[in-house]
C-alpha positions in Angstrom: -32.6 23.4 10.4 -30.4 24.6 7.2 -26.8 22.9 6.8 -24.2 25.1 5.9 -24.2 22.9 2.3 -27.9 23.2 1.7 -27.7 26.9 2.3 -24.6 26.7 -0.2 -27.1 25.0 -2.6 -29.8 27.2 -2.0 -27.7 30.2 -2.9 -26.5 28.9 -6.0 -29.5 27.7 -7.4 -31.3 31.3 -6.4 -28.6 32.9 -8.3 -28.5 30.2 -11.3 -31.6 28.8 -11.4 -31.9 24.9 -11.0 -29.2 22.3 -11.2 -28.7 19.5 -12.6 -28.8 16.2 -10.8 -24.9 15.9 -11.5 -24.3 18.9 -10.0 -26.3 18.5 -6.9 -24.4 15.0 -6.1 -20.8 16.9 -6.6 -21.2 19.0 -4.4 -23.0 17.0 -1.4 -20.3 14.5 -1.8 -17.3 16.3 -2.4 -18.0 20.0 -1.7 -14.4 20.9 -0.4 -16.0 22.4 3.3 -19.3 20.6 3.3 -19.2 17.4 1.3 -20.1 13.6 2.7 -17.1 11.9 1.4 -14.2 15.0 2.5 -15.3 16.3 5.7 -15.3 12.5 7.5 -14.2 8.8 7.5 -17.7 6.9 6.7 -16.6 3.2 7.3 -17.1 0.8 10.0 -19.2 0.9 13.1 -18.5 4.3 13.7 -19.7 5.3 10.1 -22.3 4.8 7.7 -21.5 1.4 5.8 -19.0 -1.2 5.7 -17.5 -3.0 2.6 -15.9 -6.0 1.5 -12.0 -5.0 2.6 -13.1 -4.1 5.8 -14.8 -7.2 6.1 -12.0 -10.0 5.7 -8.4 -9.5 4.6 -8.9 -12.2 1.6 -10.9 -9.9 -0.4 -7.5 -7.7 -0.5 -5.4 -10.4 -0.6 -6.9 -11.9 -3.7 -7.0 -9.1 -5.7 -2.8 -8.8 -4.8 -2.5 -12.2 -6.4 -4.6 -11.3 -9.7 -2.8 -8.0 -9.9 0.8 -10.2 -9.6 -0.3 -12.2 -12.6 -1.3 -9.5 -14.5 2.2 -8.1 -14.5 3.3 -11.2 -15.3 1.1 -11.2 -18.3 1.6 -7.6 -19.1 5.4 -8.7 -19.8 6.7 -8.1 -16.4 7.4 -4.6 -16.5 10.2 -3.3 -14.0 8.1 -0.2 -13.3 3.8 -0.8 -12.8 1.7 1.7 -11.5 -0.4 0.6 -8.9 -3.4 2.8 -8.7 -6.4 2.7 -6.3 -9.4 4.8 -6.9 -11.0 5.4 -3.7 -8.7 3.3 -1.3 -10.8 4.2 1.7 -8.8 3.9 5.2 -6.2 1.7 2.7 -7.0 -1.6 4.2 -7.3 -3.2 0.9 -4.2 -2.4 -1.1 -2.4 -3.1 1.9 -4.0 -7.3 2.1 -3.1 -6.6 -1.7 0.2 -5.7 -1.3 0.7 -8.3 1.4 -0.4 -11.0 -0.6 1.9 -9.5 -3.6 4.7 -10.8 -1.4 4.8 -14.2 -2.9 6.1 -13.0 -6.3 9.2 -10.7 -5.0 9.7 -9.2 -8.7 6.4 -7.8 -8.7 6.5 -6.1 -5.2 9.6 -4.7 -6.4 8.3 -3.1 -9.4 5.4 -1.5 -7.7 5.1 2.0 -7.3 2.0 3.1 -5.6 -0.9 5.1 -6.8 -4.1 6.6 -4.4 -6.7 8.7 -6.3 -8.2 10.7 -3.0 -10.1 13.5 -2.8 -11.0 13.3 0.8 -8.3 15.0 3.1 -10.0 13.2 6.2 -9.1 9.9 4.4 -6.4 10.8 2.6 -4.9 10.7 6.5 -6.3 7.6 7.5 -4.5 6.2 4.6 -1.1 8.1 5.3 -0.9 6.4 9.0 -1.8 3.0 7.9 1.1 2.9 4.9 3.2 5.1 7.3 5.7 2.1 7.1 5.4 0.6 3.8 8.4 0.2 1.5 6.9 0.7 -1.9 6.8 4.3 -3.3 3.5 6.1 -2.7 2.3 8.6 -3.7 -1.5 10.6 -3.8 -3.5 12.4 -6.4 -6.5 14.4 -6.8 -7.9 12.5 -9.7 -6.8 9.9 -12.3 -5.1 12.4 -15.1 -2.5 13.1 -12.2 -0.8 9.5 -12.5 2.0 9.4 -14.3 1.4 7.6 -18.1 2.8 3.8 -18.5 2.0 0.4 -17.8 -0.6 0.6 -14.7 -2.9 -1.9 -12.9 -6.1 0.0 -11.9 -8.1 -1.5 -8.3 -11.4 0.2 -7.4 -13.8 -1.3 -5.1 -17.4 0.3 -4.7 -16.6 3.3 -6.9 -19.4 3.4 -9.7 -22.0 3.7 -7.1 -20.9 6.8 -5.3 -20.1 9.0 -8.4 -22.5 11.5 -9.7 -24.5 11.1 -12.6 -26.7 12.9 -15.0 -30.6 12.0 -14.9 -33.4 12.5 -17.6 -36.9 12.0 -17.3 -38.6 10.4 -20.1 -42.4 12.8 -21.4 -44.7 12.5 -24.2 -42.8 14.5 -26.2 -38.9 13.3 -25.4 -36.3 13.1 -22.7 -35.6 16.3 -20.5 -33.1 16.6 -18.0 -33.7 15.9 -14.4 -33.1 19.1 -11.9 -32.6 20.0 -8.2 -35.6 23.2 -7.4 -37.0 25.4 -4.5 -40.4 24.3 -4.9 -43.5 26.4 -4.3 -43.4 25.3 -0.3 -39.4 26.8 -0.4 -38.2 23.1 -0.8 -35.6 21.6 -2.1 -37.3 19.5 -4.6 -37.0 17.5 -7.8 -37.9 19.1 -10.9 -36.9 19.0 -14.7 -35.2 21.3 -16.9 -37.3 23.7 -19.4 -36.2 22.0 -22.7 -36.6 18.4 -24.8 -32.2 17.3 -24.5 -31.8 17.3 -28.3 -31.1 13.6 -30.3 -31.2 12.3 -26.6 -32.4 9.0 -28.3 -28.8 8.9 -29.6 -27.4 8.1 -26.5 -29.8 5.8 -24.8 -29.4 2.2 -25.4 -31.3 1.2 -28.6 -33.4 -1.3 -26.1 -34.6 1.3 -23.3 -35.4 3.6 -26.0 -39.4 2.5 -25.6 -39.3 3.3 -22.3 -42.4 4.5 -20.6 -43.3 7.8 -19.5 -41.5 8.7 -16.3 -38.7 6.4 -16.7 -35.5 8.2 -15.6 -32.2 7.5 -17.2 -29.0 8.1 -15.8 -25.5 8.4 -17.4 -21.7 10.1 -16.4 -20.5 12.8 -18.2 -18.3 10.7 -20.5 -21.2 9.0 -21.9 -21.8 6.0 -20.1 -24.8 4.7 -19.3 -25.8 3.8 -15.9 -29.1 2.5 -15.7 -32.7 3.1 -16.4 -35.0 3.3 -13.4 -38.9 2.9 -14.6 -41.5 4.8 -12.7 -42.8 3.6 -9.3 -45.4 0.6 -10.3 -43.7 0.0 -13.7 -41.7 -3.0 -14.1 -37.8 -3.0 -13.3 -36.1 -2.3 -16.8 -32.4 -2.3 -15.6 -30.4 -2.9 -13.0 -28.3 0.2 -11.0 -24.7 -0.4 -11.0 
């Protein structure tokens, strides 16, 4: 049975042709109606995974006390940003700022910073720091926090943002694409045209890599990692 997302997918690629692999993971994860990430709340038993903050309170409470003596290092400013990227439910930043109890100065200089873009969680997080005393507020995305001295917290993020893939061929690297395949699929594919002076962005030491290797990198130019063909030996290691 079609999903209302693949259907959305379906439609966009029949009217654009194929998409990148970028593309593709925006809008599974984050398609405003649709997506993985802002339609529900994935942790826990009721979810899909479970991570380290939800585990045992120490893993927050630890990352309090480096953030405390960071401040203190950063020259003790009266007003820190305290930004979480993907706070989850919000049960790490509050161990964190449990733990950031212990040095009273710093607690008072916080003011609090959530980078959401789930609404669903974005919730969750609202009625768990329904009572805190620390300024909070939420944004869309990073650019949205105010400018000055900030201490950024981000647990599990690299691994569920999207990223651009090539494919390595005889003749050079071509970017990796999401297709309706001859069966009416979706399906892998890869884009028409060699990515010009690709070379210049892979890592001097991967640039050998055999045919089939697939390479991934953000949009701002950093690389992720190198994935060989199956059989081939492991080249790097996925964030």
């Amino acid at each position: 049975m079609t999903t209302p997302l693949e259907a959305e997918i379906r439609r966009r690629i029949q009217m654009a042709g194929p998409m990148p692999v970028r593309q593709f993971m925006e809008l599974c994860l984050s398609h405003p109606v649709h997506g993985y990430y802002t339609t529900r709340d994935p942790f826990g038993r009721g979810g899909d995974f479970i991570t380290a903050p939800e585990i045992s309170q120490v893993f927050g409470e630890l990352l309090g006390l480096w953030a405390a003596s960071t401040w203190h290092r950063m020259g003790q400013p009266e007003n820190v940003r305290l930004i979480e990227i993907g706070p989850g439910r919000g049960t790490m930043m509050l161990d964190a700022l449990r733990a950031a109890q212990v040095v009273p100065a710093f607690r008072a200089a916080i003011v609090l910073h959530l980078v959401e873009i789930s609404p669903a969680l974005q919730k969750r997080q609202q009625e768990a720091m329904a009572t805190l005393d620390v300024p909070t507020m939420w944004h869309q995305n990073l650019h949205e926090v105010p400018d000055g001295p900030a201490i950024v917290l981000a647990n599990e993020l690299f691994d569920a943002l999207p990223a651009n893939q090539a494919i390595k061929q005889f003749n050079g690297w071509y970017e990796r694409v999401i297709e309706i395949d001859a069966e009416g699929n979706l399906a892998f594919g890869i884009s028409n045209d060699v990515i010009p002076l690709f070379d210049q962005l892979v890592p001097r030491n991967l640039r050998e890599a055999p045919i089939g290797a697939i390479y991934e990198w953000r949009a701002d130019n950093l690389p992720l990692a190198l994935r060989p063909p199956a059989g081939a030996i492991r080249a790097a290691r996925r964030w």
